[in-house]
Every structure is written in structure tokens, then in C-alpha cells.
C-alpha positions as CSV (number, residue, x, y, z in Angstrom):
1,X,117.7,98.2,106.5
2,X,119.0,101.3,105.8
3,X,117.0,104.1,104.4
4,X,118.5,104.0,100.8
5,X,118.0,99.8,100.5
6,X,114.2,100.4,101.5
7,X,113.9,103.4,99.1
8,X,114.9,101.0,96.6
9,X,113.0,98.4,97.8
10,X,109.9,100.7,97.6
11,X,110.6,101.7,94.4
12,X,111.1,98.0,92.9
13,X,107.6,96.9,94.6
14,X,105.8,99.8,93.2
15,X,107.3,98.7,89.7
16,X,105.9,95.2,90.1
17,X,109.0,93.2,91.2
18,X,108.4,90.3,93.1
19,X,111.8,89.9,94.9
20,X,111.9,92.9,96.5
21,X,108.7,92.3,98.0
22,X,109.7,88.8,98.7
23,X,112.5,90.6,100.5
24,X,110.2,92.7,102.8
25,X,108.0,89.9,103.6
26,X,111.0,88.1,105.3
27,X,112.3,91.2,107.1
28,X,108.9,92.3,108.3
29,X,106.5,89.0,108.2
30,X,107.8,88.0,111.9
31,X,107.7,91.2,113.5
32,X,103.8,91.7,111.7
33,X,102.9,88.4,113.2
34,X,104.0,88.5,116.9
35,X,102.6,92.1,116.6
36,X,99.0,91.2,115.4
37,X,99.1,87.9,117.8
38,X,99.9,90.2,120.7
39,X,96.2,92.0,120.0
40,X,94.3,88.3,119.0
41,X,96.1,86.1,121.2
42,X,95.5,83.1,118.5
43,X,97.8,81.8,116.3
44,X,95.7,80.5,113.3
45,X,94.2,84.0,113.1
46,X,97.4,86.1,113.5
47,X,98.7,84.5,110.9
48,X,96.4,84.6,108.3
49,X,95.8,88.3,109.1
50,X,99.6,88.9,108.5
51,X,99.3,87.2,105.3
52,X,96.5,89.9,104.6
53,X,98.4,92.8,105.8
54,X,101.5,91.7,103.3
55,X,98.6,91.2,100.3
56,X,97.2,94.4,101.2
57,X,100.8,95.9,100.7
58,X,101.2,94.0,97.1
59,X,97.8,95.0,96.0
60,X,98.5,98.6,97.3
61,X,102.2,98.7,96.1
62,X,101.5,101.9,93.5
63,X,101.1,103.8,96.8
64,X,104.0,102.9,97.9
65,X,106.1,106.0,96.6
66,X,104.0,108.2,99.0
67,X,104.9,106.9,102.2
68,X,108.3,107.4,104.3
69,X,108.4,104.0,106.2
70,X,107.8,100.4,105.1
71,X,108.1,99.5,109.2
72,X,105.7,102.2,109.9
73,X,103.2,101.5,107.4
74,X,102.7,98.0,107.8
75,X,102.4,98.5,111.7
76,X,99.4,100.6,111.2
77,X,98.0,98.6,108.4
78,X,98.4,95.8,110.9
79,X,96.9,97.7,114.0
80,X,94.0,98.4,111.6
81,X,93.5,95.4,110.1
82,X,93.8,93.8,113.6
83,X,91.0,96.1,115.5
84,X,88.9,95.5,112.2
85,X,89.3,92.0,112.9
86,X,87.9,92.3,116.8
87,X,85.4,94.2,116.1
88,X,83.8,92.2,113.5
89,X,84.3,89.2,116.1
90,X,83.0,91.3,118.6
91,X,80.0,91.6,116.7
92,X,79.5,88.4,116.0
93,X,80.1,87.1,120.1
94,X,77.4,89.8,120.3
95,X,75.1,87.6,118.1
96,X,75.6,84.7,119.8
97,X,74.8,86.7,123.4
98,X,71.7,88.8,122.3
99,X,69.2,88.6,125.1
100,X,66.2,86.7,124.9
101,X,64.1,89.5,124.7
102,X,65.8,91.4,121.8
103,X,65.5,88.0,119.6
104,X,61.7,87.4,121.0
105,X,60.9,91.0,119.8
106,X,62.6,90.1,116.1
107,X,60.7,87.0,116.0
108,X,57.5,89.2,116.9
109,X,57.8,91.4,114.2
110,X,55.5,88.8,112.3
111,X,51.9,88.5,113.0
112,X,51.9,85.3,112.4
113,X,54.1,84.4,116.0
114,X,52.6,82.4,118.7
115,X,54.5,82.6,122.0
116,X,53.6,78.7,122.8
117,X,57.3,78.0,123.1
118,X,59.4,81.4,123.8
119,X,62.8,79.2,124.5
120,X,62.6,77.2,121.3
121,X,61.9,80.2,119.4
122,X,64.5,82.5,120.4
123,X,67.3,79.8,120.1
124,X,66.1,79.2,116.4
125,X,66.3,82.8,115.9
126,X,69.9,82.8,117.6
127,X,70.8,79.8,115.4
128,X,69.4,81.3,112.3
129,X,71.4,84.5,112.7
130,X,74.3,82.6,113.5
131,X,74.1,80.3,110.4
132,X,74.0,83.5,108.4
133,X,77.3,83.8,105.7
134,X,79.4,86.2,107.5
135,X,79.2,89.1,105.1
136,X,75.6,88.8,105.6
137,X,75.8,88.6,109.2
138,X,77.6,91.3,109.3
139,X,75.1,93.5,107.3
140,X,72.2,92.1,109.3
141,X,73.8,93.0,112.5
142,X,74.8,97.0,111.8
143,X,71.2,97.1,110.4
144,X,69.0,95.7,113.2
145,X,71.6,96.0,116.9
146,X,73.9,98.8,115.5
147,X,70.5,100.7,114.0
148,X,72.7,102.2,110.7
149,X,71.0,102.7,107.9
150,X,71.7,101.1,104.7
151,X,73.7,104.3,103.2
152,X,76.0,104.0,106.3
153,X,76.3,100.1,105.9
154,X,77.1,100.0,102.2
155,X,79.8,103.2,102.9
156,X,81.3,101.1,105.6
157,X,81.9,97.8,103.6
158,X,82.4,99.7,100.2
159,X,79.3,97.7,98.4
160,X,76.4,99.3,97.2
161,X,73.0,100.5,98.3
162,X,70.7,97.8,97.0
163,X,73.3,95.1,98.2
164,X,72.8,95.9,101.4
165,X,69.0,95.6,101.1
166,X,69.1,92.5,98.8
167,X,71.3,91.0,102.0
168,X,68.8,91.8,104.5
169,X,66.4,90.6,102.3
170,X,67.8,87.8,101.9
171,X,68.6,87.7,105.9
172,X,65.3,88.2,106.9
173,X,64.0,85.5,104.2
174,X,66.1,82.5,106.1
175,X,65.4,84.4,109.7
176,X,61.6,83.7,108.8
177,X,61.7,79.8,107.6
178,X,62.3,79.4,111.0
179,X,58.7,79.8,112.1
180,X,57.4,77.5,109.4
């Protein structure tokens, strides 16, 4: 593509027109793909994260106008989007892995534990923080393993303050039924 016809291009996405972004997503949707599968090595997941990268773009097309490259700007939206993606599934491998004696000191937290049966305990604990909604997990798991504080978690994931704390809240609430 030369740089006029992407100029152009640019120009007819920012304006709304679906063709010329239909145009870009066949020039660039193959490269995007083999390039995010080459960091995830999964199928299933490089595609749907190209799909985001290319909705991103449409969503973000007024901002179009102030870059120079189409190719250049969907490879680091794609690099982004990609290390975004292992990191959060980092973090949740690292919930599934926490040490028994992190999750015992969690469930310890209440008065109310009895360390009759350790084992059972910290696997309902590793269960119950597995079964968490991701967005949820997420939260639960900067808060208590990556020790932010709830200003740094709600600037992070662009929600509010008392979101974050009605998420732990509500984290801690289903983290607790397990020792009824």
C-alpha cells in the first residue's frame, strides 16, 4: 500500500467508512494474527485478540489522523494488547500455584479458623479464588499478592475507587462461605 492509498484510507476510517476499514482488516488481519500467535502460541486466543486489536482500531479511528503508519500502529497495539494478555494469564497461573502457606495465612485472617484439616482448606481457598469472575480475580489478586492499593488498581483498569473495594468486598464475601 502505498503511502497516499493509506493516507486515504486513514482519512475514510476516521470519517466512519466501513470499507476502508474493511479494506485494512484484509491487508493487515493475517499479518496481526501470526504476529500475536507467535507471542501466545494458541490459536483460539490469537485470534480473538486480533479481532480486538482491529475493534480497538474502529473504536479508536478519530485518532487515526495523528499517526504516520497503519502497519506500525497496529504492531504495537498488538504487542501491547498481547503482553497485557500474558500477564493477566500469568496472574491467574499464579493463582492457581500460590503456596499453601500464602492461602493458609488468607484463610487465617478469620478468627473463627480451625487448622483440623489444613489440605482441605487451602484447596477450597484455591478453588474459591479461582471460581472468582475474572475482572474480580483480577482485582483480588493486585490487591492481596501484588500488594497495590486500591488507587493504583482502579488507575490500572480505568474503574473507580469504590469498585475496586465493592470487588474485594464482594471477593472476600464468597472467599469466606468457604469456611461455613
Amino acid at each position: 500500500m502505498t503511502d497516499v492509498n493509506e493516507q486515504y484510507l486513514k482519512l475514510r476510517i476516521v470519517k466512519g467508512d466501513k470499507e476502508a476499514f474493511s479494506i485494512v482488516f484484509k491487508k493487515y488481519f493475517g499479518k496481526v494474527y501470526h504476529f500475536v500467535l507467535s507471542m501466545v502460541k494458541q490459536p483460539s486466543v490469537a485470534e480473538d485478540l486480533s479481532q480486538d486489536i482491529f475493534v480497538k482500531l474502529w473504536v479508536r479511528r478519530r485518532k487515526l489522523s495523528e499517526i504516520t503508519s497503519i502497519d506500525n500502529y497496529l504492531f504495537i497495539v498488538a504487542r501491547n494488547r498481547t503482553l497485557d494478555y500474558l500477564r493477566s494469564a500469568s496472574r491467574k497461573k499464579e493463582c492457581v500455584n500460590l503456596s499453601d502457606e500464602v492461602l493458609l495465612s488468607m484463610a487465617s485472617h478469620d478468627s473463627s479458623y480451625d487448622r483440623i484439616d489444613d489440605k482441605s482448606l487451602i484447596d477450597a481457598v484455591r478453588m474459591a479464588i479461582n471460581s472468582l469472575p475474572p475482572k474480580r480475580r483480577d482485582i483480588f489478586m493486585m490487591s492481596r499478592f501484588d500488594g497495590l492499593t486500591n488507587d493504583e488498581i482502579a488507575a490500572l483498569m480505568g474503574i473507580t475507587r469504590k469498585t475496586v473495594e465493592n470487588q474485594l468486598a464482594l471477593a472476600g464475601s464468597q472467599i469466606k462461605k468457604i469456611k461455613s
